[in-house]
Structure formats: C-alpha cells, structure tokens
MARBA-3410 file (N, C-alpha, C, O; in Angstrom, 1 decimal):
116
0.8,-1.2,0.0,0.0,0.0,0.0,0.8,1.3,0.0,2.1,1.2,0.0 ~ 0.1,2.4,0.0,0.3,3.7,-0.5,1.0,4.4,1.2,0.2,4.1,2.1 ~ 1.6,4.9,1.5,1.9,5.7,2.6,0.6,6.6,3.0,0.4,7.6,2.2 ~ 0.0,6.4,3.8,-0.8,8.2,4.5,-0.1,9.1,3.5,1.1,9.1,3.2 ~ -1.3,9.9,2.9,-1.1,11.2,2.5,-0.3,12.4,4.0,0.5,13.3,4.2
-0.9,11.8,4.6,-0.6,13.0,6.2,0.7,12.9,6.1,1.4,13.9,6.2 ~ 1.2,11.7,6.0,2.7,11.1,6.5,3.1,11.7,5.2,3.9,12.6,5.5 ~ 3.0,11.6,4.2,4.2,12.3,3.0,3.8,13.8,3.1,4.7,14.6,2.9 ~ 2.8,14.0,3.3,2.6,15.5,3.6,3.8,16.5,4.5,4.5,17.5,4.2 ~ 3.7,15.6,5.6,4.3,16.0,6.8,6.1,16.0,6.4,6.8,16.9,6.8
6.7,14.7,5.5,8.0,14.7,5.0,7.9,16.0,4.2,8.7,16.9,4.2 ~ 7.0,15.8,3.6,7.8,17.2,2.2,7.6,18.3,3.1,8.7,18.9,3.2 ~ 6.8,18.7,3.7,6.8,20.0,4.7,7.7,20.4,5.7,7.9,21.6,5.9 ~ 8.2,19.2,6.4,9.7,19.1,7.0,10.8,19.3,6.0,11.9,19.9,6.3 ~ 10.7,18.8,4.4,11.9,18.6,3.6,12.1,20.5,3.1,13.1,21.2,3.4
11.0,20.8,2.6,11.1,21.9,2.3,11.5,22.7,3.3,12.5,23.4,3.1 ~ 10.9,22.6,4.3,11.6,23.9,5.4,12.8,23.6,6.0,13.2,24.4,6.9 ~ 13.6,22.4,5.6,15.2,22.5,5.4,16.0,22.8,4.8,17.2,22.9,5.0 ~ 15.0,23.0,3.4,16.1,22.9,2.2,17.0,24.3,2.4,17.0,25.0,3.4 ~ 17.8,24.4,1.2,18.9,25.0,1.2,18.6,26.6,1.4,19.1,27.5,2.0
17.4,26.5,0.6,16.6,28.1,0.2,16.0,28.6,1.3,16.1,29.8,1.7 ~ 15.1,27.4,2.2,14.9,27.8,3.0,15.9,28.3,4.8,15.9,29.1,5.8 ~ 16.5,27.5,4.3,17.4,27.6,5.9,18.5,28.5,6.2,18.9,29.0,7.3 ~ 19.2,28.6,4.5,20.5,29.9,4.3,21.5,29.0,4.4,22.0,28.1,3.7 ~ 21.9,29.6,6.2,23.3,29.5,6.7,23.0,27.9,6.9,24.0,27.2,6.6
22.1,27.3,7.3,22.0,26.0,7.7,22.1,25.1,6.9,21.8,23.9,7.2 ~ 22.8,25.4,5.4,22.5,24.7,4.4,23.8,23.3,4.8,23.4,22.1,4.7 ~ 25.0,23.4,5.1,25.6,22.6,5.8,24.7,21.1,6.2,24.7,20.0,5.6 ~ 23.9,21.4,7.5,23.2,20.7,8.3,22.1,20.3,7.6,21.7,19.2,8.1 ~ 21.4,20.5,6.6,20.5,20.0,5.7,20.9,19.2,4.7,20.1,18.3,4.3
22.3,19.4,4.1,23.0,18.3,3.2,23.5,17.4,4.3,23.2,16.2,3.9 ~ 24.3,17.3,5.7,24.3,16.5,6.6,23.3,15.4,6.8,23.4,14.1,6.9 ~ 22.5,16.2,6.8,20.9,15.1,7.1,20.4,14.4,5.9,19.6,13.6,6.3 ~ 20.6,14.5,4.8,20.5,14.0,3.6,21.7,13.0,3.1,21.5,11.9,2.6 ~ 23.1,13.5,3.2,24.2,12.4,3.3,23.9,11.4,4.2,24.0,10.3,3.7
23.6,11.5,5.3,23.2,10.3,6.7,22.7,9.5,6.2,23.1,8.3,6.2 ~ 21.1,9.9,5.6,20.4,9.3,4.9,21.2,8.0,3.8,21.2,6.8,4.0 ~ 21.8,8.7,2.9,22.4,8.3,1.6,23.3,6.8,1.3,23.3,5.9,0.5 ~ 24.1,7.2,2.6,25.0,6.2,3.3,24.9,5.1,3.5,25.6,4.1,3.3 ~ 23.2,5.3,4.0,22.7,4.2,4.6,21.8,2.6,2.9,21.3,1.5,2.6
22.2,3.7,2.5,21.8,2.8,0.9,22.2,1.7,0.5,21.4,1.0,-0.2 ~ 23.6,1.2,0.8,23.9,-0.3,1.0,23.3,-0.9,1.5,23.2,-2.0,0.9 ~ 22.2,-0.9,3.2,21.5,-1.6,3.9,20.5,-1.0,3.4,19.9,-0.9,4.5 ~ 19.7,-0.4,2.7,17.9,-0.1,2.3,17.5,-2.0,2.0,16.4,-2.5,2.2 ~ 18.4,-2.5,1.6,17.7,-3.9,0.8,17.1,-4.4,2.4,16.0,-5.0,2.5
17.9,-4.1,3.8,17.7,-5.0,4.7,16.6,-4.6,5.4,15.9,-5.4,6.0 ~ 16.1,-2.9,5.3,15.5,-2.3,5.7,13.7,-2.9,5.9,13.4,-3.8,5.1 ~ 12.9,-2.4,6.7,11.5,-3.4,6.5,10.6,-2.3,5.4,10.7,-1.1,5.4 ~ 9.8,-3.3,4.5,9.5,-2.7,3.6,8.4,-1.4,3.5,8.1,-0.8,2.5 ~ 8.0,-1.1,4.9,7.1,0.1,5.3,7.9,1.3,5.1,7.5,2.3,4.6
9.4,1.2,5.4,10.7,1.9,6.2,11.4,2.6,4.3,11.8,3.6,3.7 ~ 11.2,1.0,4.0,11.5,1.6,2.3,10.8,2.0,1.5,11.2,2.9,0.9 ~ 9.7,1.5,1.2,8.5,3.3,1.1,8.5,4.2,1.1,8.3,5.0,0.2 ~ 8.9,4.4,2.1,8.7,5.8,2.9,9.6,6.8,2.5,9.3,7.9,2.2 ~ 11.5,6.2,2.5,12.4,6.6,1.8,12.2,6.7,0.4,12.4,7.8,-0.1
11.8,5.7,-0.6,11.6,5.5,-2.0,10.6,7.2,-2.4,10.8,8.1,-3.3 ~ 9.4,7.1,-1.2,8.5,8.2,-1.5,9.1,9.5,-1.0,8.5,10.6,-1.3 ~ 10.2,9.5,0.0,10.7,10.7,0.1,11.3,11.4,-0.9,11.1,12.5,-1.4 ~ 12.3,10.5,-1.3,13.7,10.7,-2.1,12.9,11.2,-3.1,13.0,12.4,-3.3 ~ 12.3,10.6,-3.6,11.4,10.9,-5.3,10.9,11.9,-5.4,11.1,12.6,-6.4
10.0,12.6,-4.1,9.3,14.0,-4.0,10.6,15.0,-3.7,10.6,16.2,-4.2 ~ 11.6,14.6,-3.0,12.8,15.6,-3.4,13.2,15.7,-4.4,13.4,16.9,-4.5 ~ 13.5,15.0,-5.6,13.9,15.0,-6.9,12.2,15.7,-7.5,12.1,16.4,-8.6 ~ 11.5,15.5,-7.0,10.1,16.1,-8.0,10.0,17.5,-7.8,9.7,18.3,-8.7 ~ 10.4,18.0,-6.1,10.5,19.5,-5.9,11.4,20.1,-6.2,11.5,21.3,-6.0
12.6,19.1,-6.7,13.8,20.5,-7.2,14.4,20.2,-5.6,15.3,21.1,-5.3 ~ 14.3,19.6,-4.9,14.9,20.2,-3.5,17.1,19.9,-3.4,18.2,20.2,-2.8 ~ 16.7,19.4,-4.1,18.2,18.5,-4.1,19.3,19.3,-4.8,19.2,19.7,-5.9 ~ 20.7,19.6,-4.0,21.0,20.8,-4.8,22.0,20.1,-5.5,22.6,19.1,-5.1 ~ 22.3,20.8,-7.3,23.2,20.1,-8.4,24.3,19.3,-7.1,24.5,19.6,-6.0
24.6,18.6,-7.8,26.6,18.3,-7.1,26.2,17.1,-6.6,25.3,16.5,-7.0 ~ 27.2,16.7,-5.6,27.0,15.0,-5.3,26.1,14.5,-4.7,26.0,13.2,-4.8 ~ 24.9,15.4,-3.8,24.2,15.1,-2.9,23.2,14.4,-4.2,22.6,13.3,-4.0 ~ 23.0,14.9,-5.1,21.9,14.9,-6.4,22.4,13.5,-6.8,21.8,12.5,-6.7 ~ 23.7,13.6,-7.4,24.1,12.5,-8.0,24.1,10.9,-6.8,23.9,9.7,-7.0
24.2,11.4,-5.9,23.8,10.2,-4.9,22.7,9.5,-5.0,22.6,8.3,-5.4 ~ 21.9,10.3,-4.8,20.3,10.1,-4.9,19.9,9.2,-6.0,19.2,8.3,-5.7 ~ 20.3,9.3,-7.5,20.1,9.5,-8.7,21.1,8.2,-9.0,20.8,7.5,-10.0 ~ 21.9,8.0,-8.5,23.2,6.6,-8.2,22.3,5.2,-7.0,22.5,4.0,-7.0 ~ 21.7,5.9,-6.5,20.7,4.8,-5.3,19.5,4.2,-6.3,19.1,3.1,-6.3
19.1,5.4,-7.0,18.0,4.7,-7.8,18.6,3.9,-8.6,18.8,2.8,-8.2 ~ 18.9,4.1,-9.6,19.5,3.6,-10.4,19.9,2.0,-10.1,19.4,1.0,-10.5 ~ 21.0,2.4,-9.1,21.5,0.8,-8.8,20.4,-0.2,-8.4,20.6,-1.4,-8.4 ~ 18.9,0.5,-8.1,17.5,0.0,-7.3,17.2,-0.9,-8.9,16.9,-2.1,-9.2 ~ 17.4,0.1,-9.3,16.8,-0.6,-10.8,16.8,-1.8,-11.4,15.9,-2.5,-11.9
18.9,-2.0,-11.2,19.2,-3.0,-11.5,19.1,-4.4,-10.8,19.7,-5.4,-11.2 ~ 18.0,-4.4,-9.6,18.0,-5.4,-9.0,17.2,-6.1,-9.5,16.5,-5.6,-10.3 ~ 17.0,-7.5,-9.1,15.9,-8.4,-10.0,14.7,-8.3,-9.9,14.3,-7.7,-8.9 ~ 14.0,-8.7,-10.8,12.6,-8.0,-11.0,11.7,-8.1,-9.8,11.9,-9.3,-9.5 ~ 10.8,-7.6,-8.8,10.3,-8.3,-8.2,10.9,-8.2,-6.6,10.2,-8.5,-5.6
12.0,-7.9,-6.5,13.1,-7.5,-5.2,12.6,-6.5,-4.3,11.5,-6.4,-4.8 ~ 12.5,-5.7,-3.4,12.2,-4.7,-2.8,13.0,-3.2,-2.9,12.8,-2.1,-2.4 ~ 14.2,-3.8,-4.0,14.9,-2.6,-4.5,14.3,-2.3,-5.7,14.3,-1.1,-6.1 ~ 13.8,-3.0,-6.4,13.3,-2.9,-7.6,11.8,-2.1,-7.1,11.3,-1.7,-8.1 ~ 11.1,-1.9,-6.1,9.9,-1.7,-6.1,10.4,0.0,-5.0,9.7,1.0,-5.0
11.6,-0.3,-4.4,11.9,0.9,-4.1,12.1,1.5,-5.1,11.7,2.6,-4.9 ~ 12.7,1.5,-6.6,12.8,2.6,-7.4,11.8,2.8,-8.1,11.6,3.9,-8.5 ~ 11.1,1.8,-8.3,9.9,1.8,-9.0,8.9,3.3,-8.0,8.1,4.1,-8.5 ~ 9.2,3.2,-7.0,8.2,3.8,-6.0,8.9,5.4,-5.9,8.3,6.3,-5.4 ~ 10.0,5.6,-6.3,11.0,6.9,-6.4,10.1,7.3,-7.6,9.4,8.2,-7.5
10.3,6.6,-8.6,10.3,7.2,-9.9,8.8,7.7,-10.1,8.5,8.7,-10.7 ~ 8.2,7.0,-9.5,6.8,7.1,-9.9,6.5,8.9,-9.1,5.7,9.7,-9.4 ~ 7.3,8.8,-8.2,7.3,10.4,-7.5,7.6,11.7,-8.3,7.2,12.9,-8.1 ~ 8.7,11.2,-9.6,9.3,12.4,-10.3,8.7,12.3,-11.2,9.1,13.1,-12.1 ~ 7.4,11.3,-11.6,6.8,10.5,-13.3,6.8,12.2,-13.8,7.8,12.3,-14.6
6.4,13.0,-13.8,6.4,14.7,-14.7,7.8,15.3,-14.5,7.6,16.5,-14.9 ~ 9.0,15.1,-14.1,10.0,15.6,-14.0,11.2,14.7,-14.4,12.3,15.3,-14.2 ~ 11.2,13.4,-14.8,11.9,12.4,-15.2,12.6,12.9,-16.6,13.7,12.3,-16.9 ~ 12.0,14.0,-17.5,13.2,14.0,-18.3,14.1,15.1,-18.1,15.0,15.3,-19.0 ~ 13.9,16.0,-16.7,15.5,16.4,-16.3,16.3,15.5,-15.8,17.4,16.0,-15.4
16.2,14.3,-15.7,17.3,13.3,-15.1,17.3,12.3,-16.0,16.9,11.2,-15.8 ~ 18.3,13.0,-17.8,18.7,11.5,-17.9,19.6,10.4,-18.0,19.7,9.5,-18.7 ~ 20.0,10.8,-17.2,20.8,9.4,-16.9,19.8,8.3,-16.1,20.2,7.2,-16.0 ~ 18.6,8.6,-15.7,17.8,7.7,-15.6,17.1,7.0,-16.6,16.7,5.8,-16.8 ~ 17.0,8.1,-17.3,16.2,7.3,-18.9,17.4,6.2,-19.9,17.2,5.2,-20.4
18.3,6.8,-19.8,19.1,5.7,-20.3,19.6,4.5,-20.3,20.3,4.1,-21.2
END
C-alpha cells in the first residue's frame, strides 16, 4: 500500500523547510541530514519494507520539488535509484525505485541518466 497522504505530507513540509533556500546559513546541516540518509543505501535492501516506502516516497518528492542541490548530494540520490533498478525484478529494491520514480513520473526528463 500507499503511505498516509498526512505522512508524505508532513515529509515534504519538513523537507522543504530544510532545504537549502529555505534555511541559508543552515545549508551545511541540511546536506548533513540527507548524506546520513544516503550512506545508509547499501543496507535499504535490509530495511522493512514500510521503512522503504517511505524513503523510496521521500527521495522521489525531493527529486520532483527541485529540492536536491546540483553536485553530489543529487548525484547520490540518482546513483541509489539507479542501482535499485538494476535489481531483480520483483526485489524490494526494484519496487523501491519503482516507488521513487513514480514520485518524479512529470519531472523524469530532467534526469537522464535515468532514462538511459
């Protein structure tokens, strides 16, 4: 199933009022909190699949709002999916990207290195 609307609500409303535009000088601590995240992408497969949702539906609405700034933090993101892709059909990485992408589906042809 689908996440609560409340619950992704409440992520993008927290994501936005971190981002970079929003916070200034805090922008540091906002790519901080998004690297932490990032890191943790080798273990997403181990993760339980409510937990990966949730991440799959974050990450995607970040890439759908623009939140993600150019440079490596972007290319991370966009390097997680990707690798999600290549997992076997049916996997919970494959349904985590599936669940990313479906977040950027109107904004998918600024990113192609996903289309390719």
């Amino acid at each position: 199933g689908r996440l609560a609307p409340a619950v992704v609500r409440d992520l993008m409303s927290m994501a936005r009022s971190c981002s970079p535009e929003a916070v200034g000088h805090n922008q540091h601590a906002y790519e901080d909190m998004l690297q932490t995240l990032l890191a943790d992408c080798r273990f997403f497969p181990e993760y339980p699949q409510w937990e990966l949702d949730l991440v799959a539906e974050f990450l995607g609405r970040m890439l759908h709002f623009n939140l993600l700034p150019p440079g490596p933090l972007l290319c991370s993101v966009l390097n997680c999916i990707i690798a999600a892709l290549r997992s076997p059909l049916g996997s919970k990485m494959t349904r985590f990207a599936l669940r990313a992408l479906d977040q950027l589906r109107a904004r998918i042809s600024h990113f192609p290195g996903l289309i390719e």
